[in-house]
PDB file of N, CA, C and O in Angstrom:
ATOM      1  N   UNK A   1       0.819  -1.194   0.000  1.00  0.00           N
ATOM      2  CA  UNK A   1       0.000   0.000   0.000  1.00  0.00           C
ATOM      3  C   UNK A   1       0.867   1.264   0.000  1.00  0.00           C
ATOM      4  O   UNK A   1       0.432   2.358  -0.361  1.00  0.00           O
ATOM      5  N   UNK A   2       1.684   1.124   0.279  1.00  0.00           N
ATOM      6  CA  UNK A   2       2.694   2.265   0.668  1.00  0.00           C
ATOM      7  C   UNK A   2       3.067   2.908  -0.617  1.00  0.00           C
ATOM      8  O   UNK A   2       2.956   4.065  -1.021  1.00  0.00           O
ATOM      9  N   UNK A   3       3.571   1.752  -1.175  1.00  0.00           N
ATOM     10  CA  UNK A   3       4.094   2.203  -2.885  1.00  0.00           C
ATOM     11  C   UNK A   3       3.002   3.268  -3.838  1.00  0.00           C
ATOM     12  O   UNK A   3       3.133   4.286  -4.519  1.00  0.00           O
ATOM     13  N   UNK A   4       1.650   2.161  -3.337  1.00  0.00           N
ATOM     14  CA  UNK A   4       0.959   2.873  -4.196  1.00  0.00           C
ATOM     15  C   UNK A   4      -0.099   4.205  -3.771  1.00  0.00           C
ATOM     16  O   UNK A   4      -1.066   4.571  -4.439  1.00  0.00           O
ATOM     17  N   UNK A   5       0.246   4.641  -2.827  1.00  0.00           N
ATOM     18  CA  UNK A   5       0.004   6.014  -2.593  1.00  0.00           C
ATOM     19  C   UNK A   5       0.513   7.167  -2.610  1.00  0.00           C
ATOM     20  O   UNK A   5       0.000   8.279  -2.729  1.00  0.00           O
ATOM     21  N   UNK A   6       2.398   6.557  -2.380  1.00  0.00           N
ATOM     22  CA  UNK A   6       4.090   7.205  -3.116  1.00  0.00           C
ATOM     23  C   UNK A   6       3.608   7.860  -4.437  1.00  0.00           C
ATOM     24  O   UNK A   6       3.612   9.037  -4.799  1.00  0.00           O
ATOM     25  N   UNK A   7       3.049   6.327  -5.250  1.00  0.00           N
ATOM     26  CA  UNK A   7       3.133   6.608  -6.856  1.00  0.00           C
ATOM     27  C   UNK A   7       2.208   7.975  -7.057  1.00  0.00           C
ATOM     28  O   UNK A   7       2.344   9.018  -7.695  1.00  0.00           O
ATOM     29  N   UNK A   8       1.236   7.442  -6.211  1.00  0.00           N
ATOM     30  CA  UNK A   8      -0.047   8.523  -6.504  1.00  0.00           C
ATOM     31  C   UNK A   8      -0.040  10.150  -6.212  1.00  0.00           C
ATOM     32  O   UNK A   8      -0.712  10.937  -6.879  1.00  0.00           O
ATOM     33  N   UNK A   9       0.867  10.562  -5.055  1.00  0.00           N
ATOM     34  CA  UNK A   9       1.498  11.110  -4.567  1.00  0.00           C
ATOM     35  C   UNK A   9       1.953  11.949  -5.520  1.00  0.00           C
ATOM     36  O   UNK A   9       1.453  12.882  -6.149  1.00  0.00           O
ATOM     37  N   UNK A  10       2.982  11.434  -5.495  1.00  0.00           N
ATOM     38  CA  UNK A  10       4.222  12.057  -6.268  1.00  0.00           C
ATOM     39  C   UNK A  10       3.806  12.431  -7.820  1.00  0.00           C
ATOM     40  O   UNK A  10       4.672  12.876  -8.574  1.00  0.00           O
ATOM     41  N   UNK A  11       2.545  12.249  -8.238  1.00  0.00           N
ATOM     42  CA  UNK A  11       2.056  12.404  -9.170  1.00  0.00           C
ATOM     43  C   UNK A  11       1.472  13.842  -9.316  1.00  0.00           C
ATOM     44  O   UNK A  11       1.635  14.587 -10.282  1.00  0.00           O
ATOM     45  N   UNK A  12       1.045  13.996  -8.633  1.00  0.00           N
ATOM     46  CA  UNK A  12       0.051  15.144  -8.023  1.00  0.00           C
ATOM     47  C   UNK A  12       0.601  16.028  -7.670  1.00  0.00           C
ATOM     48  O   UNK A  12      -0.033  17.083  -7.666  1.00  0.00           O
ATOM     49  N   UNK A  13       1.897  16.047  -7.249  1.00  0.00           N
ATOM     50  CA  UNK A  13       2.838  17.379  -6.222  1.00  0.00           C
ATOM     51  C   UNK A  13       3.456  17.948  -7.216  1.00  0.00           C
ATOM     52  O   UNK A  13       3.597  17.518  -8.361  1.00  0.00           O
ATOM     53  N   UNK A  14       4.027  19.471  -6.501  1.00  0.00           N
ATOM     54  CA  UNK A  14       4.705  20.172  -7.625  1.00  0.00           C
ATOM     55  C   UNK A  14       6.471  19.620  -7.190  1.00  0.00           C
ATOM     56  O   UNK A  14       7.447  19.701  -7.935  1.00  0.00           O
ATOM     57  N   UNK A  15       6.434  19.008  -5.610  1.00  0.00           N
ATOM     58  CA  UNK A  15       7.299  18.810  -4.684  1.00  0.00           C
ATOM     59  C   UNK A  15       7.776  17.421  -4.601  1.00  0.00           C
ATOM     60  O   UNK A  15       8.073  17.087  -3.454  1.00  0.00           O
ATOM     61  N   UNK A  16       7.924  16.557  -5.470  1.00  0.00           N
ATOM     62  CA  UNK A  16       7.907  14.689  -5.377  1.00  0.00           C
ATOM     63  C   UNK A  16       9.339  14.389  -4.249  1.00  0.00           C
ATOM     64  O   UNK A  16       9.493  13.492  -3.420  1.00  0.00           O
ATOM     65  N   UNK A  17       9.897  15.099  -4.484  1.00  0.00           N
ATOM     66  CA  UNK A  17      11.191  14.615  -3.497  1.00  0.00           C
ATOM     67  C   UNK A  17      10.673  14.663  -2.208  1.00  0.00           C
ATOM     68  O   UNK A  17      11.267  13.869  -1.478  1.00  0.00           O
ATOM     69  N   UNK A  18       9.531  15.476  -1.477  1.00  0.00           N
ATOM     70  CA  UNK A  18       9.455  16.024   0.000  1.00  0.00           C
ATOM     71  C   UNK A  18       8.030  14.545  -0.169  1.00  0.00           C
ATOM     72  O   UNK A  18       7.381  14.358   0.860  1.00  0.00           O
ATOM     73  N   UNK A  19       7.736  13.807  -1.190  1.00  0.00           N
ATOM     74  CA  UNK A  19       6.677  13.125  -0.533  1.00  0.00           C
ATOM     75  C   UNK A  19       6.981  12.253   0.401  1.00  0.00           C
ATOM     76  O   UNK A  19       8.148  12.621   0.535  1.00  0.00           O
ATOM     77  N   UNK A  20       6.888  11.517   1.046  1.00  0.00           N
ATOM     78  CA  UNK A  20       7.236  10.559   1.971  1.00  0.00           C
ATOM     79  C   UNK A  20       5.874  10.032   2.989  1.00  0.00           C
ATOM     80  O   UNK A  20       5.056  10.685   3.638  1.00  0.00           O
ATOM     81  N   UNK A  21       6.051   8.644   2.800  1.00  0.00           N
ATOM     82  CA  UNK A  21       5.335   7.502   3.290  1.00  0.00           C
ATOM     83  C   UNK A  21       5.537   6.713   3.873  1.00  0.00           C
ATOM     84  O   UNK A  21       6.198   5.759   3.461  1.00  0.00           O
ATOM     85  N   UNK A  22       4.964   6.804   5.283  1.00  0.00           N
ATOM     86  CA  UNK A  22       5.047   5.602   6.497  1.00  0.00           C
ATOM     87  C   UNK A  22       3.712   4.927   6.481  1.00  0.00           C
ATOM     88  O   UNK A  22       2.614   5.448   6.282  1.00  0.00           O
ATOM     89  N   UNK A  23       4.078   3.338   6.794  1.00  0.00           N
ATOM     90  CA  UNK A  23       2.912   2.938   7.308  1.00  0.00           C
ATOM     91  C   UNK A  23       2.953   2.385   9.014  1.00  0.00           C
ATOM     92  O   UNK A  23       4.103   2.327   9.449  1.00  0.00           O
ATOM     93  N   UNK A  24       2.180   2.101   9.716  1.00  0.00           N
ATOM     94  CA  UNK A  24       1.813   1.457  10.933  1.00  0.00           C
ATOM     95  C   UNK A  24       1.016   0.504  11.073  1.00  0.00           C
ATOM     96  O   UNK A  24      -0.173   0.632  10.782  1.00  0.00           O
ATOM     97  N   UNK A  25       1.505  -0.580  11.526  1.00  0.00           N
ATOM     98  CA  UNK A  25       0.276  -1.759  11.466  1.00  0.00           C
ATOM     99  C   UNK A  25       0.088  -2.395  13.060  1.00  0.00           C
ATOM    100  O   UNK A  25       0.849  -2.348  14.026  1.00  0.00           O
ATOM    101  N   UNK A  26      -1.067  -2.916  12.912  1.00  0.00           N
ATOM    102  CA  UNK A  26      -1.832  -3.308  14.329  1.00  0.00           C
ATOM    103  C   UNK A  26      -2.475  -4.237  13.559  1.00  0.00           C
ATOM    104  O   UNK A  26      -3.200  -3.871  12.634  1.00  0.00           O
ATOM    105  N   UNK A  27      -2.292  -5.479  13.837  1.00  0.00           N
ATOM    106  CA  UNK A  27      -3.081  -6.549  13.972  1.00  0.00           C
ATOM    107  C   UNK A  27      -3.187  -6.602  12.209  1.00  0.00           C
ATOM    108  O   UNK A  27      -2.264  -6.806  11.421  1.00  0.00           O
ATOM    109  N   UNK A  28      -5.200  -6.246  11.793  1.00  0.00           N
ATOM    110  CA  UNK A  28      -5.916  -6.452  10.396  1.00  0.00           C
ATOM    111  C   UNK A  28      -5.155  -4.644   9.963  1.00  0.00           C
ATOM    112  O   UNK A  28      -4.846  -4.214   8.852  1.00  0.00           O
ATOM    113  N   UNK A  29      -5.092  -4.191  10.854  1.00  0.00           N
ATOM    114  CA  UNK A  29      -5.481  -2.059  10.679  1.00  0.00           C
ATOM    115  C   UNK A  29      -3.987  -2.228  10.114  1.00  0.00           C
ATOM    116  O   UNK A  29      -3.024  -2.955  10.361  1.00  0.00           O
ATOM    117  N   UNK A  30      -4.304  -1.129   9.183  1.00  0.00           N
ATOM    118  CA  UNK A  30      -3.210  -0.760   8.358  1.00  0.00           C
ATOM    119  C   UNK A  30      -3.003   0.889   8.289  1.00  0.00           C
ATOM    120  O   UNK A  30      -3.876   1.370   7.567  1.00  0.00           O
ATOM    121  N   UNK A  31      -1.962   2.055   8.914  1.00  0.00           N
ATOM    122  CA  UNK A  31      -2.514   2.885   8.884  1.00  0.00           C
ATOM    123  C   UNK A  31      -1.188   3.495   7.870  1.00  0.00           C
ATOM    124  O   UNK A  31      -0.002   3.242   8.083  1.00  0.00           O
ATOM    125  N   UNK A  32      -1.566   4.109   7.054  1.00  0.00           N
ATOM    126  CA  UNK A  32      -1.105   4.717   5.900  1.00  0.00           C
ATOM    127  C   UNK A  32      -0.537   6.322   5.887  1.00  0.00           C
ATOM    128  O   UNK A  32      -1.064   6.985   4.993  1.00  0.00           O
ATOM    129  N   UNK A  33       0.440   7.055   6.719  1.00  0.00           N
ATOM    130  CA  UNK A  33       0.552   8.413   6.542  1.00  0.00           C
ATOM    131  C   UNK A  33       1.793   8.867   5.336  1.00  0.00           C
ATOM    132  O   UNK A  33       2.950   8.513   5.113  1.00  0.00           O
ATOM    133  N   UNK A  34       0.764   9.906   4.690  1.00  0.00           N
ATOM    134  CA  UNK A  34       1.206  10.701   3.624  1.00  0.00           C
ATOM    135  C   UNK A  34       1.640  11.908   4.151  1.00  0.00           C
ATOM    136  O   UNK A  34       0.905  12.517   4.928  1.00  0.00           O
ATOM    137  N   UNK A  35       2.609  12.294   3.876  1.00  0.00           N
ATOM    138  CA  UNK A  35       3.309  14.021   4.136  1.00  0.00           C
ATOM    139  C   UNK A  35       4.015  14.464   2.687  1.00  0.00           C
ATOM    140  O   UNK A  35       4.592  14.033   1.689  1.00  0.00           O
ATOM    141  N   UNK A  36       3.544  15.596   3.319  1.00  0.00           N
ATOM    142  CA  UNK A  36       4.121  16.499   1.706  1.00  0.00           C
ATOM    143  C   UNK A  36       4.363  17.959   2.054  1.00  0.00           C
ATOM    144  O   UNK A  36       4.151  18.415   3.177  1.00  0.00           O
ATOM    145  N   UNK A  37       4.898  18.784   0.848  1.00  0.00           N
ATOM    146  CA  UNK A  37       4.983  19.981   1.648  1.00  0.00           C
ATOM    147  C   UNK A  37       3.887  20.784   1.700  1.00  0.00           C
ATOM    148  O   UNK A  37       2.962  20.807   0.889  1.00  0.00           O
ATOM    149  N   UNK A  38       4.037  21.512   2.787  1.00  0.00           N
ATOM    150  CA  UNK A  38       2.477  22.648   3.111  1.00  0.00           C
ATOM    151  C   UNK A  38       2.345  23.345   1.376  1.00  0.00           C
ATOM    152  O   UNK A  38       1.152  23.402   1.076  1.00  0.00           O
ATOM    153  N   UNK A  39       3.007  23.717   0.548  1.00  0.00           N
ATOM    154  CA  UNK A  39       2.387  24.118  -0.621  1.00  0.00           C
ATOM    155  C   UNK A  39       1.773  23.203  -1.427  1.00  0.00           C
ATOM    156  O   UNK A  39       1.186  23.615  -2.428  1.00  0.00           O
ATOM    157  N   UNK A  40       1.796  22.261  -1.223  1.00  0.00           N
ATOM    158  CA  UNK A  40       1.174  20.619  -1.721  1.00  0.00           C
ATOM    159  C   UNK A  40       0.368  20.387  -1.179  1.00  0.00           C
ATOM    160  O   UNK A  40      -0.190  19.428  -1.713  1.00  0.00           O
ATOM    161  N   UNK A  41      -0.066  20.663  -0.431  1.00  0.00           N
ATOM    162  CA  UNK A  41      -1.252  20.225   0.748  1.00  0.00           C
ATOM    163  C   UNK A  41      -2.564  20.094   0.007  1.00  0.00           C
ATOM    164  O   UNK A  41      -3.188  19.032   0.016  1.00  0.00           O
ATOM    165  N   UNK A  42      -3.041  21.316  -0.723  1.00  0.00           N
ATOM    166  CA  UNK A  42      -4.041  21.671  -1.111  1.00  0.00           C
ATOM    167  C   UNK A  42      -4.077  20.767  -2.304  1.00  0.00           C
ATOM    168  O   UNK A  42      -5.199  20.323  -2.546  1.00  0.00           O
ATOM    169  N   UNK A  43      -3.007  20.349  -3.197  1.00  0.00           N
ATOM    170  CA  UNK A  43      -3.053  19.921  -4.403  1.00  0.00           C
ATOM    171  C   UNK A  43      -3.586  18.273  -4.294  1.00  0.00           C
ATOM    172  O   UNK A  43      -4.308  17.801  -5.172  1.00  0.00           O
ATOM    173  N   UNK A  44      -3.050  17.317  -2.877  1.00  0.00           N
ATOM    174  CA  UNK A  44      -3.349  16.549  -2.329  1.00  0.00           C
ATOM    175  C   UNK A  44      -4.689  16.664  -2.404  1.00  0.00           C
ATOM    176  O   UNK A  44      -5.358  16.351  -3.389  1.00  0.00           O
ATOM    177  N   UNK A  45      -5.169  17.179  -1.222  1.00  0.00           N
ATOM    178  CA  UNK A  45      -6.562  17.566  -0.505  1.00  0.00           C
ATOM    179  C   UNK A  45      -7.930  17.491  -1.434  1.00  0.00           C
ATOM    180  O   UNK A  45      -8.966  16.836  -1.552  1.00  0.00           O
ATOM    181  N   UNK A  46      -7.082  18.836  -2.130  1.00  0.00           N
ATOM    182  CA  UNK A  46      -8.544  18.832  -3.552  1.00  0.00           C
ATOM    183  C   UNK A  46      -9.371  19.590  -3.261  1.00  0.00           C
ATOM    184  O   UNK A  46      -9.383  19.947  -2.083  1.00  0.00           O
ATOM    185  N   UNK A  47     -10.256  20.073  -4.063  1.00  0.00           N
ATOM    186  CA  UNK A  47     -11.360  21.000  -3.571  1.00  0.00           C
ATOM    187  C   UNK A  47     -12.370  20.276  -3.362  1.00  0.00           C
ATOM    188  O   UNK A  47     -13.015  19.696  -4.235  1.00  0.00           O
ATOM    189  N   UNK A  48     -12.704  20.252  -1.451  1.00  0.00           N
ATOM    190  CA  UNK A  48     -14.002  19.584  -1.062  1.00  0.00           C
ATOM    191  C   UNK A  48     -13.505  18.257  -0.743  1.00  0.00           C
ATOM    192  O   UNK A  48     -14.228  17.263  -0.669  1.00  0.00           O
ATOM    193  N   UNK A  49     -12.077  18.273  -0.530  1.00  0.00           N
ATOM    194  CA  UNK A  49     -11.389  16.622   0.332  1.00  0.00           C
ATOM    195  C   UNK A  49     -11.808  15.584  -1.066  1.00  0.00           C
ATOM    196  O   UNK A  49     -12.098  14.399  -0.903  1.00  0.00           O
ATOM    197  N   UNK A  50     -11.781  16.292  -2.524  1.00  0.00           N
ATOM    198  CA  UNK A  50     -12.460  15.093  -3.518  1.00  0.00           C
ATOM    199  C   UNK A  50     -10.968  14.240  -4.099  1.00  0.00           C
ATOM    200  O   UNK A  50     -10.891  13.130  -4.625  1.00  0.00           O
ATOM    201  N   UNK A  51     -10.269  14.872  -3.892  1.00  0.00           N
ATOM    202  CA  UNK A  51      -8.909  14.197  -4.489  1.00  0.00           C
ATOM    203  C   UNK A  51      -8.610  13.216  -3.086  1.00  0.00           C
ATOM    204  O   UNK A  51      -8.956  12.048  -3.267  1.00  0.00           O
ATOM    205  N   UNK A  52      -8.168  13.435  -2.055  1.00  0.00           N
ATOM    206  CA  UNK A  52      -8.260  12.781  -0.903  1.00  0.00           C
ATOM    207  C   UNK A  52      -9.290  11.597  -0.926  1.00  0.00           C
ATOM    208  O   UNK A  52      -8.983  10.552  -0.352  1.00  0.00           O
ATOM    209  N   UNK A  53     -10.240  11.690  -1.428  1.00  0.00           N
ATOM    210  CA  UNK A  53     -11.165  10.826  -0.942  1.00  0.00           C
ATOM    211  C   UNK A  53     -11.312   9.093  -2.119  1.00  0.00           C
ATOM    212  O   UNK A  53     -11.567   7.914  -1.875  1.00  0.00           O
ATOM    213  N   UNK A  54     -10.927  10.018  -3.559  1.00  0.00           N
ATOM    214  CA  UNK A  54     -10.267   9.030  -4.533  1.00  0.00           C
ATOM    215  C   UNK A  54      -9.178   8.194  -4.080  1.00  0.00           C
ATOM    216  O   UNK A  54      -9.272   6.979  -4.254  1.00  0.00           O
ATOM    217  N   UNK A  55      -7.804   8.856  -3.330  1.00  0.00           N
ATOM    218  CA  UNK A  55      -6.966   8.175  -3.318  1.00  0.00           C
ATOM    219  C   UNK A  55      -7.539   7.087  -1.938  1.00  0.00           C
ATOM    220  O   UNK A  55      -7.008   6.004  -1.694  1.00  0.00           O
ATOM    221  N   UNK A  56      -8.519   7.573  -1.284  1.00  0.00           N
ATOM    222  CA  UNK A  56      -8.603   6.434  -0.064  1.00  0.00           C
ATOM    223  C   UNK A  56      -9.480   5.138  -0.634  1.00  0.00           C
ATOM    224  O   UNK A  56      -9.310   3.961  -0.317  1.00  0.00           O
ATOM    225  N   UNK A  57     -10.368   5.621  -1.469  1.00  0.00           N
ATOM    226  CA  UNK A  57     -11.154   4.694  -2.517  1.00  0.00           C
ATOM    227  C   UNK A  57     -10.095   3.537  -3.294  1.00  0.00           C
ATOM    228  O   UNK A  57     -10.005   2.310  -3.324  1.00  0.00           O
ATOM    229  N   UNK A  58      -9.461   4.552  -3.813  1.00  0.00           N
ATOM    230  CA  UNK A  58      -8.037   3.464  -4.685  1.00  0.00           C
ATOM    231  C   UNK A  58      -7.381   2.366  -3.411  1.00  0.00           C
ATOM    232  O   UNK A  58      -7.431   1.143  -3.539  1.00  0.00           O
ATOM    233  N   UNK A  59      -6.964   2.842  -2.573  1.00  0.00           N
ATOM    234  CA  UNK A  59      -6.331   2.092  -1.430  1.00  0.00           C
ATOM    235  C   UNK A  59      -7.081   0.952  -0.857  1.00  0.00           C
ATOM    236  O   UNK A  59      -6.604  -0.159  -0.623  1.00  0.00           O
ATOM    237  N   UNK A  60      -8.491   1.393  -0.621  1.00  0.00           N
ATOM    238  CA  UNK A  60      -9.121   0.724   0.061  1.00  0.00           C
ATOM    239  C   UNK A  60      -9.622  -0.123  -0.998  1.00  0.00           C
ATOM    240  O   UNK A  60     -10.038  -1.070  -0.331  1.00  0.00           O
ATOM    241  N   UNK A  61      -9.889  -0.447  -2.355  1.00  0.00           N
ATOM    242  CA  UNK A  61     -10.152  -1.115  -3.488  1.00  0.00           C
ATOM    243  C   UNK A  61      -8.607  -2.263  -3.308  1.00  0.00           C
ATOM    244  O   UNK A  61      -8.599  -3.444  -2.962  1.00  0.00           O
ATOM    245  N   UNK A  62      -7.759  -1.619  -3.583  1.00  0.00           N
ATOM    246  CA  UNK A  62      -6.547  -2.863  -3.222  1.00  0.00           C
ATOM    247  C   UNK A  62      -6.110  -3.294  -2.390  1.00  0.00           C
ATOM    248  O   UNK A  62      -5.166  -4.084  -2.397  1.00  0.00           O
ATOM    249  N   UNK A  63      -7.013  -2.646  -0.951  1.00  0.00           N
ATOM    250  CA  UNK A  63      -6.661  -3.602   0.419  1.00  0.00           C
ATOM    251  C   UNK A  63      -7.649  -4.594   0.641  1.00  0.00           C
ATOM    252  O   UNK A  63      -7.563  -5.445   1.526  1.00  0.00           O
ATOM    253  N   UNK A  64      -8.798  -4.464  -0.340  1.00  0.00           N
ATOM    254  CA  UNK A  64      -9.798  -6.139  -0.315  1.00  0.00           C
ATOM    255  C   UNK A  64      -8.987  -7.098  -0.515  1.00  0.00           C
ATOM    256  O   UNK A  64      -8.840  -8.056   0.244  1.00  0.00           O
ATOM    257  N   UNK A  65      -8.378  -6.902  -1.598  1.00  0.00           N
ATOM    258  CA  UNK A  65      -7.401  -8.167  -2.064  1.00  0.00           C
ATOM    259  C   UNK A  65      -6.753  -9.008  -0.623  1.00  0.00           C
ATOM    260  O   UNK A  65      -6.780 -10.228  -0.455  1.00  0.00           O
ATOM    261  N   UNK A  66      -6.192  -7.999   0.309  1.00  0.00           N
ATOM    262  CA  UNK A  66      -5.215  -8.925   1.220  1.00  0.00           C
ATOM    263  C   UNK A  66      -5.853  -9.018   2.453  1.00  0.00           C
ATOM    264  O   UNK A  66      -5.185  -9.355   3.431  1.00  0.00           O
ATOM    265  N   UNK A  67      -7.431  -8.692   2.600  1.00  0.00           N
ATOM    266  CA  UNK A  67      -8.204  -8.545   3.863  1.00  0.00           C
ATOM    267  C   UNK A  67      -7.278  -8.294   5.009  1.00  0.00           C
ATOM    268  O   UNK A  67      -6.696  -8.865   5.931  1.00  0.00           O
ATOM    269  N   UNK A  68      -7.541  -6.607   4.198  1.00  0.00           N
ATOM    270  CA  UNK A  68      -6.677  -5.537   5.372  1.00  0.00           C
ATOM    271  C   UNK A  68      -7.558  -4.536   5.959  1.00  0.00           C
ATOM    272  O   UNK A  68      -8.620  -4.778   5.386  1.00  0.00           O
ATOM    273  N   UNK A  69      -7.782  -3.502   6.797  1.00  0.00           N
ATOM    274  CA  UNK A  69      -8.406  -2.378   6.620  1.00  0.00           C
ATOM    275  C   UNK A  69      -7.156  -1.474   6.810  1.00  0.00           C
ATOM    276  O   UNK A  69      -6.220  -1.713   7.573  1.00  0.00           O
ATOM    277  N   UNK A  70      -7.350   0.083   5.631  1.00  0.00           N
ATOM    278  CA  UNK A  70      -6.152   0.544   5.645  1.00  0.00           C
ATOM    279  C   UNK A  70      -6.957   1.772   5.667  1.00  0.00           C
ATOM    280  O   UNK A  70      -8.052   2.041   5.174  1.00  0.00           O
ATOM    281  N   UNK A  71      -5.900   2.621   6.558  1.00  0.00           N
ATOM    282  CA  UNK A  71      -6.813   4.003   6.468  1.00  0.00           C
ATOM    283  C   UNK A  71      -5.663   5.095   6.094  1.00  0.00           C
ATOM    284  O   UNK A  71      -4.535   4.937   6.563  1.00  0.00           O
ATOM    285  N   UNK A  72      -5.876   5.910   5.472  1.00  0.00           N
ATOM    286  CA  UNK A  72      -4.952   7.136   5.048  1.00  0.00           C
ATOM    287  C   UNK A  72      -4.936   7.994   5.411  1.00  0.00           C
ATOM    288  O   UNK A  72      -6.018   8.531   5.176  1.00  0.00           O
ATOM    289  N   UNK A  73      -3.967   8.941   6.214  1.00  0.00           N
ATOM    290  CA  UNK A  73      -3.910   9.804   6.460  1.00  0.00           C
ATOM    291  C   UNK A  73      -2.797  10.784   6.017  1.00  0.00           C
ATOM    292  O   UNK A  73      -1.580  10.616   6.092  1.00  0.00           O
ATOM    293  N   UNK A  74      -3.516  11.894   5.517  1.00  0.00           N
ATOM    294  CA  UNK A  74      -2.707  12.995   4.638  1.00  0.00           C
ATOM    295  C   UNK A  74      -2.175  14.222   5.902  1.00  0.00           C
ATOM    296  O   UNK A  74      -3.007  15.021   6.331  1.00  0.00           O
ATOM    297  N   UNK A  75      -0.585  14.247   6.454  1.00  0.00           N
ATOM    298  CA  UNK A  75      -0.666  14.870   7.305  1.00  0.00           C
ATOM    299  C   UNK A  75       0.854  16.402   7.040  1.00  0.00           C
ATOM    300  O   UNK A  75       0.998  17.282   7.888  1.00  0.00           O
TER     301      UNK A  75
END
């Protein structure tokens, strides 16, 4: 999951070097944090959290596969 929120990421920024991705796991929970720089924030985010909310859709579409729950957080 990690990779593919990097990819997605780094797609989107004007900033790809400052993206960076940790994950944390507990047990099934998978927790996913995205950082980028504060001028990226918004480009992430989207107008109305709609770009944000695609990439958690995408994630959560390829964490059925490994019966995970993964949650994203853009921080």
């Amino acid at each position: 999951m990690k990779e593919l929120v990097e990819v997605i990421a780094k797609a989107l920024v004007d900033h790809p070097d400052e993206v960076v991705v940790t994950e944390k796991t507990e047990g099934r929970n998978l927790t996913v944090e995205l950082h980028v720089a504060a001028s990226d924030m918004g480009k992430v985010i989207g107008k109305q959290g709609r770009i944000a909310k695609a990439i958690r859709s995408v994630v959560k579409a390829a964490s059925s596969k490994e019966n995970k729950i993964v949650d994203v957080e853009i921080m």
